[in-house]
KOLRO-168323 format. One record per residue (C-alpha): x, y, z; residue in one letter; chain. Coordinates in nm, 2 decimals. Layout:
+--------+--------+--------+------+-------+
!   east !  north !     up ! rest ! kette !
+--------+--------+--------+------+-------+
!      X !      Y !      Z !    a !     A !
...
+--------+--------+--------+------+-------+
***
This chain:
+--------+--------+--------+------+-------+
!   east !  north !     up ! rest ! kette !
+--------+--------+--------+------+-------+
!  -6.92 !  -1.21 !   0.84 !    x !     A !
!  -7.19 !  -1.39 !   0.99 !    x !     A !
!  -7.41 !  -1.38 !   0.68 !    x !     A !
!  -7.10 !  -1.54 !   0.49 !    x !     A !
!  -7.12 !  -1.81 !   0.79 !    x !     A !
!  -7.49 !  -1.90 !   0.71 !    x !     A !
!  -7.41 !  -1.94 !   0.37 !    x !     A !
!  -7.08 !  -2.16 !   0.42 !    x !     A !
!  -7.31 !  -2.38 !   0.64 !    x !     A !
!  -7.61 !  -2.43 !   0.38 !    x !     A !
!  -7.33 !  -2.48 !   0.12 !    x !     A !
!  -7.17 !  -2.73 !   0.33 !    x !     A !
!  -7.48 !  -2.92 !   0.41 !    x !     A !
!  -7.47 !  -3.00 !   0.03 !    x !     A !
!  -7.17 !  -3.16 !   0.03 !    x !     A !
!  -7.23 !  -3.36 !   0.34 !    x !     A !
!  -7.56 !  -3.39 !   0.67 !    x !     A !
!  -7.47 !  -3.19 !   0.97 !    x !     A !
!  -7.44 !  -3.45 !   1.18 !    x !     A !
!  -7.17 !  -3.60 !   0.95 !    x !     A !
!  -6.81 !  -3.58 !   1.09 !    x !     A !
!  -6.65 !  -3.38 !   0.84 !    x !     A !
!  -6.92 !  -3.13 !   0.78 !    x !     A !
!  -6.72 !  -2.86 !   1.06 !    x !     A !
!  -6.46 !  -2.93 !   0.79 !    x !     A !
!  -6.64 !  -2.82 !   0.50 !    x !     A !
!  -6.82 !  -2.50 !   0.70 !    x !     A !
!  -6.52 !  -2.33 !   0.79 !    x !     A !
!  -6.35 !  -2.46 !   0.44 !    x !     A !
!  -6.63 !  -2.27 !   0.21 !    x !     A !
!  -6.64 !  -1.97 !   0.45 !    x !     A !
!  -6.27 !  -1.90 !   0.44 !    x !     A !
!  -6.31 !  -1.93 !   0.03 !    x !     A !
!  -6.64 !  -1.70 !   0.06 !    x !     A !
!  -6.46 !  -1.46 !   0.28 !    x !     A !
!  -6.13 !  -1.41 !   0.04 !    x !     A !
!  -6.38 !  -1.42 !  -0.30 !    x !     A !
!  -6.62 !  -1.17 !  -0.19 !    x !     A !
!  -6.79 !  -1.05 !  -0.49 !    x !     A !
!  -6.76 !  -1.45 !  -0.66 !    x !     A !
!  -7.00 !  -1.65 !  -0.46 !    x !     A !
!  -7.25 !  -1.71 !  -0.75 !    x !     A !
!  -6.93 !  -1.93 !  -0.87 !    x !     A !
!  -6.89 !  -2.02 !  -0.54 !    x !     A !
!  -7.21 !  -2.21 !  -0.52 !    x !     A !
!  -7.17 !  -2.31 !  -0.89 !    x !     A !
!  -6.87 !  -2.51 !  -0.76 !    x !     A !
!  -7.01 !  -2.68 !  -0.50 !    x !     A !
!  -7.31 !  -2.81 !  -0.69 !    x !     A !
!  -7.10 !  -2.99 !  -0.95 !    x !     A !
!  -6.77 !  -3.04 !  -0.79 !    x !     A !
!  -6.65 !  -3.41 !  -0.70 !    x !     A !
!  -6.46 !  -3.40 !  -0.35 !    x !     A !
!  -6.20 !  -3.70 !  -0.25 !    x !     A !
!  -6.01 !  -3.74 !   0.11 !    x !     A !
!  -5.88 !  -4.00 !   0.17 !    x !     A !
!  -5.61 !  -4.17 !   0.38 !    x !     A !
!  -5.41 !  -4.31 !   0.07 !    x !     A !
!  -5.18 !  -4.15 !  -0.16 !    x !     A !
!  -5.29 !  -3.90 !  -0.40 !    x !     A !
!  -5.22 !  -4.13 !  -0.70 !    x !     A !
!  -5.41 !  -4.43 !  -0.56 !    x !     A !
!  -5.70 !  -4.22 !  -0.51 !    x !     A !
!  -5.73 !  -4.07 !  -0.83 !    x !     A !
!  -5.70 !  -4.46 !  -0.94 !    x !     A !
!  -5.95 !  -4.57 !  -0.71 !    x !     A !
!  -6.20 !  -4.27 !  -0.84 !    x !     A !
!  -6.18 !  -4.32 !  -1.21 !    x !     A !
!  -5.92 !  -4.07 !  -1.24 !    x !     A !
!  -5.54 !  -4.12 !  -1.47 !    x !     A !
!  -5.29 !  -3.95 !  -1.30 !    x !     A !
!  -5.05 !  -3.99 !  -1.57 !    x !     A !
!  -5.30 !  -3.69 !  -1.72 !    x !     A !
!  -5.21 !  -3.48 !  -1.44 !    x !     A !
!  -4.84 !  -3.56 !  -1.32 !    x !     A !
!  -4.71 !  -3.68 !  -1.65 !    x !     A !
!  -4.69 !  -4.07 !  -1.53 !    x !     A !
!  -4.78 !  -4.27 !  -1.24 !    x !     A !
!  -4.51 !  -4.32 !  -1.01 !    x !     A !
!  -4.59 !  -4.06 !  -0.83 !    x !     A !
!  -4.75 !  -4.22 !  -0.51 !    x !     A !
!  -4.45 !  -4.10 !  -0.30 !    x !     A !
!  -4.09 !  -3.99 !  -0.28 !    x !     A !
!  -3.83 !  -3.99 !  -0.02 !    x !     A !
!  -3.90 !  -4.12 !   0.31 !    x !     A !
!  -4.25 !  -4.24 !   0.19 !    x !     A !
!  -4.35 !  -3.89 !   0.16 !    x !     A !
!  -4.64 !  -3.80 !   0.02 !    x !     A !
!  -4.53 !  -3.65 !  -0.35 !    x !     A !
!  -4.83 !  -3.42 !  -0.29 !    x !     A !
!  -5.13 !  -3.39 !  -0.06 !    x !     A !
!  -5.41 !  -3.23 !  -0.28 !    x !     A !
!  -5.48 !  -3.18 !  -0.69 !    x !     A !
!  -5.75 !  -3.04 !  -0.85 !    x !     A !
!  -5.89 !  -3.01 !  -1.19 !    x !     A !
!  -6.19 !  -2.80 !  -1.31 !    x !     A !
!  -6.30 !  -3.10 !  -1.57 !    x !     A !
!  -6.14 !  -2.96 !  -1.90 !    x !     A !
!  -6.01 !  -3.30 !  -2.13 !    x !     A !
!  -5.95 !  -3.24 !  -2.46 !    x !     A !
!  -5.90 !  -3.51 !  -2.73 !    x !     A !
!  -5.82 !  -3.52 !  -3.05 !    x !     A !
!  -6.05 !  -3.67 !  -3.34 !    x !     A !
!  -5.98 !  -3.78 !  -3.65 !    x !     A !
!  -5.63 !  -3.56 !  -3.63 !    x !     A !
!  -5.91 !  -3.32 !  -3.73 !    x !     A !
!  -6.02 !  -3.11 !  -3.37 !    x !     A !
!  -6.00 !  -3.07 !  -3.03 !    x !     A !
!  -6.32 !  -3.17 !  -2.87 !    x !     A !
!  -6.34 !  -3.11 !  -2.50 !    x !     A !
!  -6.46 !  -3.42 !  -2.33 !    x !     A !
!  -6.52 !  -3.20 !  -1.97 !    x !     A !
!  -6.59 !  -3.39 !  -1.72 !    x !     A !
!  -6.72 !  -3.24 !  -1.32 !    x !     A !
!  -6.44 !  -3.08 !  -1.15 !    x !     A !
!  -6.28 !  -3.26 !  -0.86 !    x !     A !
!  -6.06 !  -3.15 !  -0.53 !    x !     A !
!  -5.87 !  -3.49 !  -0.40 !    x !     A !
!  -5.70 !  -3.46 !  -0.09 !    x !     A !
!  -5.45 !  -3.69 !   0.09 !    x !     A !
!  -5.49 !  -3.72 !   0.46 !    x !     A !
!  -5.15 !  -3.91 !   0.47 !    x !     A !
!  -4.87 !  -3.74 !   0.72 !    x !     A !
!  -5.11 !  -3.42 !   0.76 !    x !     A !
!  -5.35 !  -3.35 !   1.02 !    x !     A !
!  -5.69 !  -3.15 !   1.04 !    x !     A !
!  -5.51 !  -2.80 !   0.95 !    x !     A !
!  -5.32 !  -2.95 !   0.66 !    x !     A !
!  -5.61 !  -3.08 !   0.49 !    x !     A !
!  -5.78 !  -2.80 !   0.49 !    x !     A !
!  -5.54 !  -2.55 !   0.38 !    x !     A !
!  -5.51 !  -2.82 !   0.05 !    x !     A !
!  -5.87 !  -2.83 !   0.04 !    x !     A !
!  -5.95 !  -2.46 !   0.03 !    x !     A !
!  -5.59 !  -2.40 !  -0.19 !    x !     A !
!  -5.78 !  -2.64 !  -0.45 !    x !     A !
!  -6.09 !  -2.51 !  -0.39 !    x !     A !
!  -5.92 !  -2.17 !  -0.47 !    x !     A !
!  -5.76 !  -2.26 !  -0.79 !    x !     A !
!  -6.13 !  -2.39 !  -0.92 !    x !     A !
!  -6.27 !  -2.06 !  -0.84 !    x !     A !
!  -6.05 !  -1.90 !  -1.09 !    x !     A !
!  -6.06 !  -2.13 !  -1.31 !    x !     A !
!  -6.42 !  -2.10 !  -1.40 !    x !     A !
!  -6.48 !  -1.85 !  -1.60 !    x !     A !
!  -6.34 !  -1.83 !  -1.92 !    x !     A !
!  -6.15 !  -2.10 !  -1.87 !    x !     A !
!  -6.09 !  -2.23 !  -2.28 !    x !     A !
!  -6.08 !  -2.22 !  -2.61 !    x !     A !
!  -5.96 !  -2.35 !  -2.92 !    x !     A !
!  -5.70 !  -2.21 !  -3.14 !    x !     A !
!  -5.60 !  -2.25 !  -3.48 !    x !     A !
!  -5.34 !  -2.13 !  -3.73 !    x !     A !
!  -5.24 !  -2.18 !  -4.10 !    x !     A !
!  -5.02 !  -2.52 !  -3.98 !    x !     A !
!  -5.17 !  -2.64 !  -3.69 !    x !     A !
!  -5.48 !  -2.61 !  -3.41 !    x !     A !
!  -5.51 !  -2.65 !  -3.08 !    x !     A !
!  -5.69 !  -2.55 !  -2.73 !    x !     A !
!  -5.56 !  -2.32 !  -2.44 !    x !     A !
!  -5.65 !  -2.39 !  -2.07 !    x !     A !
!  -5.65 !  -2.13 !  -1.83 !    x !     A !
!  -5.65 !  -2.15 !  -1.40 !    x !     A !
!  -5.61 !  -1.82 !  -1.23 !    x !     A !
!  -5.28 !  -1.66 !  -1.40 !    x !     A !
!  -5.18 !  -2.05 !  -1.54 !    x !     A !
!  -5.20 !  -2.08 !  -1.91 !    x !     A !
!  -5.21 !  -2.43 !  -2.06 !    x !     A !
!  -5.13 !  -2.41 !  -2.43 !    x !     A !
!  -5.10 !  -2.74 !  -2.63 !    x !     A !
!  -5.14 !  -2.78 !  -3.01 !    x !     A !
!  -5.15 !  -3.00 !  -3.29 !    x !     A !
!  -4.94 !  -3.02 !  -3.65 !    x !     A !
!  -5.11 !  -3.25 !  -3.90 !    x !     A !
!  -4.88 !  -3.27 !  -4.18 !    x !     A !
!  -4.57 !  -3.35 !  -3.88 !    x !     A !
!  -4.80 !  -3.57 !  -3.69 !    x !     A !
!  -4.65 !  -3.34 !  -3.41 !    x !     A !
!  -4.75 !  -3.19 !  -3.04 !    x !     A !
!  -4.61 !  -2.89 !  -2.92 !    x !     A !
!  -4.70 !  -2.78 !  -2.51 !    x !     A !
!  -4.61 !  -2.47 !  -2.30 !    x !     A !
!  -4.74 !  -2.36 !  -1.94 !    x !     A !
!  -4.70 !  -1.98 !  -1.85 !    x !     A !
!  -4.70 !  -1.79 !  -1.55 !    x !     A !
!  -4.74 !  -2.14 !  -1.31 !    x !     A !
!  -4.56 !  -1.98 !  -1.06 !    x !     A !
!  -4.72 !  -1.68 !  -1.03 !    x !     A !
!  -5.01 !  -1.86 !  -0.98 !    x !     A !
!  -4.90 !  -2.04 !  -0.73 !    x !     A !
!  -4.77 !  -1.78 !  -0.55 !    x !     A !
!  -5.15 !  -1.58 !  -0.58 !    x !     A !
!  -5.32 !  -1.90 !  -0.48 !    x !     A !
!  -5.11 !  -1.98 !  -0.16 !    x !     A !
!  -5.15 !  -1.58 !  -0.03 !    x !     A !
!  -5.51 !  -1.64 !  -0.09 !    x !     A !
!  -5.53 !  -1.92 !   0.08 !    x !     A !
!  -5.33 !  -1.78 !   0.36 !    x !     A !
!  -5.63 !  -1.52 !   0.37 !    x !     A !
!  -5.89 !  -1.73 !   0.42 !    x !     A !
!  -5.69 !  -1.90 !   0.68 !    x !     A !
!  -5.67 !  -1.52 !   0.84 !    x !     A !
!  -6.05 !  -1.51 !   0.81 !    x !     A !
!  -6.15 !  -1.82 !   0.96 !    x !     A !
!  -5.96 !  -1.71 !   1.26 !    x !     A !
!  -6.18 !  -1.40 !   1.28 !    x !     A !
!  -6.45 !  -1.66 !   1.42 !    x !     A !
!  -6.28 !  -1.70 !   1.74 !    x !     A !
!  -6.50 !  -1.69 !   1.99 !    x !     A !
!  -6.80 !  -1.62 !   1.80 !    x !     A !
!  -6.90 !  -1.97 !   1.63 !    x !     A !
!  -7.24 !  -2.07 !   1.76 !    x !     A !
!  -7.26 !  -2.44 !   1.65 !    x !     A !
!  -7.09 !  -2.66 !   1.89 !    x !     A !
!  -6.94 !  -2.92 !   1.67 !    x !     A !
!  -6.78 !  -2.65 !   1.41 !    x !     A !
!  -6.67 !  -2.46 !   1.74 !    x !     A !
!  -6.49 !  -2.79 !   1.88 !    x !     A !
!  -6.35 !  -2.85 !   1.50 !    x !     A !
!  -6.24 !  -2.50 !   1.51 !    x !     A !
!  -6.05 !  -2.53 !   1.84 !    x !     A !
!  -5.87 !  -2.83 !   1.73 !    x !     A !
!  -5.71 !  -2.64 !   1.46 !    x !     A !
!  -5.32 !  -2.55 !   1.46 !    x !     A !
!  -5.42 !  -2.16 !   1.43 !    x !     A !
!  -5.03 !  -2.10 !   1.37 !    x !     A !
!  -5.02 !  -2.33 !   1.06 !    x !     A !
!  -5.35 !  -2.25 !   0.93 !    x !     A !
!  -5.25 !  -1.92 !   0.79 !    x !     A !
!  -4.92 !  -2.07 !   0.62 !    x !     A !
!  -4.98 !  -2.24 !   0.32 !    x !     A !
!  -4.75 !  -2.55 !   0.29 !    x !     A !
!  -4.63 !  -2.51 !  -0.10 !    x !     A !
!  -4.40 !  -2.29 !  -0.24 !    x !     A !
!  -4.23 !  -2.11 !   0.07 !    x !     A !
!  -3.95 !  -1.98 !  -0.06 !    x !     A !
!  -4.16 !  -1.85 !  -0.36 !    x !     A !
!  -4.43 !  -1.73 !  -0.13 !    x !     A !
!  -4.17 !  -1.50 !   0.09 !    x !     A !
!  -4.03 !  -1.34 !  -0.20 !    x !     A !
!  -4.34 !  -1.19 !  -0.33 !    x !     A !
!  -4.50 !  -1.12 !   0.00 !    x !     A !
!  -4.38 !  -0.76 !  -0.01 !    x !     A !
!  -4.58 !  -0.71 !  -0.34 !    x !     A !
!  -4.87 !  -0.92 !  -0.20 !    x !     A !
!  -4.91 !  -0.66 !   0.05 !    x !     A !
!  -4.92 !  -0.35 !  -0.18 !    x !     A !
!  -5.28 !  -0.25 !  -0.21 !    x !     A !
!  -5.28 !  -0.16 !  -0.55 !    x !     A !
!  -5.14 !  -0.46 !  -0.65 !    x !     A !
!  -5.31 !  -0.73 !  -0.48 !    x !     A !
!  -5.67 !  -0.56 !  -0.62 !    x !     A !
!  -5.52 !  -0.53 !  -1.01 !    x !     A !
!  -5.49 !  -0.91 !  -0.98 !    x !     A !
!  -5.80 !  -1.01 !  -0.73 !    x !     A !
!  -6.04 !  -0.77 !  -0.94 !    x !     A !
!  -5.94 !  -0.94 !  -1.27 !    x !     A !
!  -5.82 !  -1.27 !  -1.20 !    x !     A !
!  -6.16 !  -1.50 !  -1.18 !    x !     A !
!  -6.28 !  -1.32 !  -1.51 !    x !     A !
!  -5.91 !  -1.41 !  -1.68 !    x !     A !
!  -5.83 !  -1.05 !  -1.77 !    x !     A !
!  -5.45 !  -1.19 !  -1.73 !    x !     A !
!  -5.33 !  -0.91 !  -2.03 !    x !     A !
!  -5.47 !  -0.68 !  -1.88 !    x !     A !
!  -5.27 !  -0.75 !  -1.53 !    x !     A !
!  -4.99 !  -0.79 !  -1.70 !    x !     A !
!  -4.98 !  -0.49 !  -1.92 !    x !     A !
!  -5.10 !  -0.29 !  -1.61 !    x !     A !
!  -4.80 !  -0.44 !  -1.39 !    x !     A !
!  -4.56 !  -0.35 !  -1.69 !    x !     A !
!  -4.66 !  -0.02 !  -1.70 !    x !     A !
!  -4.60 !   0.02 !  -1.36 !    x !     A !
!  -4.28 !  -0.21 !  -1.28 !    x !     A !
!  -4.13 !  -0.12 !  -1.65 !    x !     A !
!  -4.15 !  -0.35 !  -2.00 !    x !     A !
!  -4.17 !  -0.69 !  -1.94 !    x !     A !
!  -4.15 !  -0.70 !  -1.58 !    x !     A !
!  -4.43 !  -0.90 !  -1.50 !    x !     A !
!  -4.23 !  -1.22 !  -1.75 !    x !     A !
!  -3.90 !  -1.14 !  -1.52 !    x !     A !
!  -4.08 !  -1.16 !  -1.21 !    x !     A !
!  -4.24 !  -1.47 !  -1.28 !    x !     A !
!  -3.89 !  -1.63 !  -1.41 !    x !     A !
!  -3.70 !  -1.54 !  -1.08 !    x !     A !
!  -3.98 !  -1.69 !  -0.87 !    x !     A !
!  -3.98 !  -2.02 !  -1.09 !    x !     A !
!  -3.58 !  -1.98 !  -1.06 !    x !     A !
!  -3.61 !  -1.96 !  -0.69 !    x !     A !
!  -3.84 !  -2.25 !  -0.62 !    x !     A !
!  -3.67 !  -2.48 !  -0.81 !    x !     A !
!  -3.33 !  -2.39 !  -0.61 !    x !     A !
!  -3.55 !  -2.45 !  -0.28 !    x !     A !
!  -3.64 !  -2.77 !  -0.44 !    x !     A !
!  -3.28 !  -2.84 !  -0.46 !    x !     A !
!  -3.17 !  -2.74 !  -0.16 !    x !     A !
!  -3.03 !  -2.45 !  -0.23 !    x !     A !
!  -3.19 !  -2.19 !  -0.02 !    x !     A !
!  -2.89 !  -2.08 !   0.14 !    x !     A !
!  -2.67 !  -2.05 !  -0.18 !    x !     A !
!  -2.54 !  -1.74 !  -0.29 !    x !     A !
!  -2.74 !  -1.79 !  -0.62 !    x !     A !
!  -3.08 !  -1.80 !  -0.44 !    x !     A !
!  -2.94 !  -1.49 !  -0.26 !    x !     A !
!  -2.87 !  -1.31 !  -0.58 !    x !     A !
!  -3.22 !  -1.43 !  -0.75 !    x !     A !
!  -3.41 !  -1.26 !  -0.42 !    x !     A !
!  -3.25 !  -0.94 !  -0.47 !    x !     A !
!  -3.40 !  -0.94 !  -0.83 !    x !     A !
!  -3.69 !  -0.99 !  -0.73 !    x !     A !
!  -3.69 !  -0.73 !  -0.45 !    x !     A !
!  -3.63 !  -0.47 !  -0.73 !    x !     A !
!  -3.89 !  -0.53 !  -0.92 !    x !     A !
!  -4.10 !  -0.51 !  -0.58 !    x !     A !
!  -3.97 !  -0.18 !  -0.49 !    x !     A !
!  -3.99 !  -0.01 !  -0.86 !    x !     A !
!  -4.35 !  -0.13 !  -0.86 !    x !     A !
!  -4.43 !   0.01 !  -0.48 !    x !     A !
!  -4.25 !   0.31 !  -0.50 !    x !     A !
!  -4.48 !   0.41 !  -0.82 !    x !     A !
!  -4.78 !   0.30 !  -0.63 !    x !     A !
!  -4.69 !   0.49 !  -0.30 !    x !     A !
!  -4.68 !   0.16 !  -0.15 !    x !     A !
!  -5.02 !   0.03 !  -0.24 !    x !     A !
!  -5.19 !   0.36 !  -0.16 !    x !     A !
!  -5.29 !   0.45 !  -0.47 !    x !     A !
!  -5.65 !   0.31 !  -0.59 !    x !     A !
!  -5.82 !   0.26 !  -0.91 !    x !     A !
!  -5.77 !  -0.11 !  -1.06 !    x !     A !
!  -6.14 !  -0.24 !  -1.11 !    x !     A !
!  -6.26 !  -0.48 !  -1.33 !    x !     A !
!  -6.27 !  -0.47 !  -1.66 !    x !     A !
+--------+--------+--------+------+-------+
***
């Protein structure tokens, strides 16, 4: 613990002086990231070397703009500045540099650029902005390592981009002139990302009372201590898998294998657990039950229904396990 906050501080102090106002920001940020990725801080560090960080009182969009950065490559145009209200359509991205383009209708070439963590200060306060912070922060750390590669088959090629369990696929058919794209297991990852997040919120409030350095101890203290351990994205999606989160043996199947991208393996672990093709059914009925809290539908009958689904698969899967008491996932 304390060696973890002496590291978060000299991590921090690259990213900004200690007698810069934000710095408290960045401490408790990078320890709550150090705390839940405990055997990953090489990459860690690696991040924070490289990584280009944005906050900034202005909508996501317009800082993304204002940086260099096309957010129609991210959100699929750029009209995305706000929504309803003048809500803010989302208060952090990230991206861990991967841009591939296509030459001569020939190859892929991947044109990677630094990573990047842009957060919106708009309508959030301290706690906010840094639960997006370290949720970005957390997506990067997984999406690191083996993070790409090309593809190619008899009629087309392409690339693959993976973030924690999110798999990018998007490839090219010459003689059509044609693009074909498909994202798996988003939500999933979502889901992973915001209980890990919520972890590190858990840890930083382990420092109560114990923080030495005045400044990060009056930053900490300003903190909504409530909100801090409840990630802001996906809450519907988020409840429902809570009671798998909790089983031991499943939370260390996907942490132990995760950064590294061993995603078959956690699936075809899972499936052997939960039953054949589980893991694909699970991840449909959390997508299903996002988008009906999306729509406003978290009270209909349909959500109700979905929830059950997913609670069966939860209880197969920790009955089999004792309830998370059995060990033995490791990395492979």
């Amino acid at each position: 613990m304390e060696e973890d906050y002496i590291l978060a501080k000299r991590l921090a102090s690259k990213i900004a002086c200690e007698d810069e106002e934000i710095y408290p920001f960045f401490v408790l940020g990078i320890y709550g990231i150090l705390r839940v990725f405990k055997e990953n801080k090489d990459i860690v560090e690696d991040i924070i070397d490289k990584v280009d960080i944005y906050i900034d009182n202005k909508p996501i969009n317009e800082i993304m703009r204002n940086n260099g950065y096309n957010p129609d490559e991210y959100f699929g145009s750029d009209t995305g500045d706000t929504i309803e209200e003048g809500e803010v359509c989302s208060y952090a991205v990230s991206s861990n540099g991967h841009n591939y383009i296509l030459c001569n209708d020939e190859e892929f070439v991947d044109d990677k650029g630094k990573p990047f963590i842009i957060c919106s200060t708009l309508r959030s306060n301290n706690t906010m902005v840094l639960s997006s912070f370290i949720h970005e922060f957390a997506h990067l750390v997984k999406g690191e390592v083996n993070s790409t590669y090309l593809t190619r088959e008899d009629d087309c090629f392409g690339y693959v981009i993976r973030c924690g369990m999110s798999i990018f696929e998007c490839g090219y058919y010459p003689e059509d002139d044609d693009y074909y794209e498909a994202n798996s297991y988003e939500i999933i990852d979502e889901v992973v990302n915001c209980s890990q997040t919520s972890e590190a919120g858990c840890a930083i409030l382990e420092l109560d009372g114990i923080i030495p350095d005045e400044k990060i101890n009056h930053f900490f203290k300003l903190l909504d201590k409530e909100e801090l351990i409840v990630d802001r994205g996906y809450q519907e999606a988020c409840s429902a898998f809570k009671p798998l989160w909790n089983n031991e043996v499943l939370r260390s199947l996907i942490s132990d294998n995760i950064v590294l991208g061993n995603i078959d393996f956690i699936i075809d672990e899972f499936n052997k657990i939960a039953g054949e093709d589980s893991f694909n059914r699970l991840d449909e009925l959390l997508f299903k039950i996002d988008e009906l809290d999306y729509l406003n539908k978290s009270d209909s009958d349909e959500m109700k229904t979905t929830r059950a689904l997913v609670q069966t698969i939860i209880d197969i899967f920790n009955k089999k396990t004792n309830n998370g008491n059995n060990k033995g996932y490791q990395k492979k």
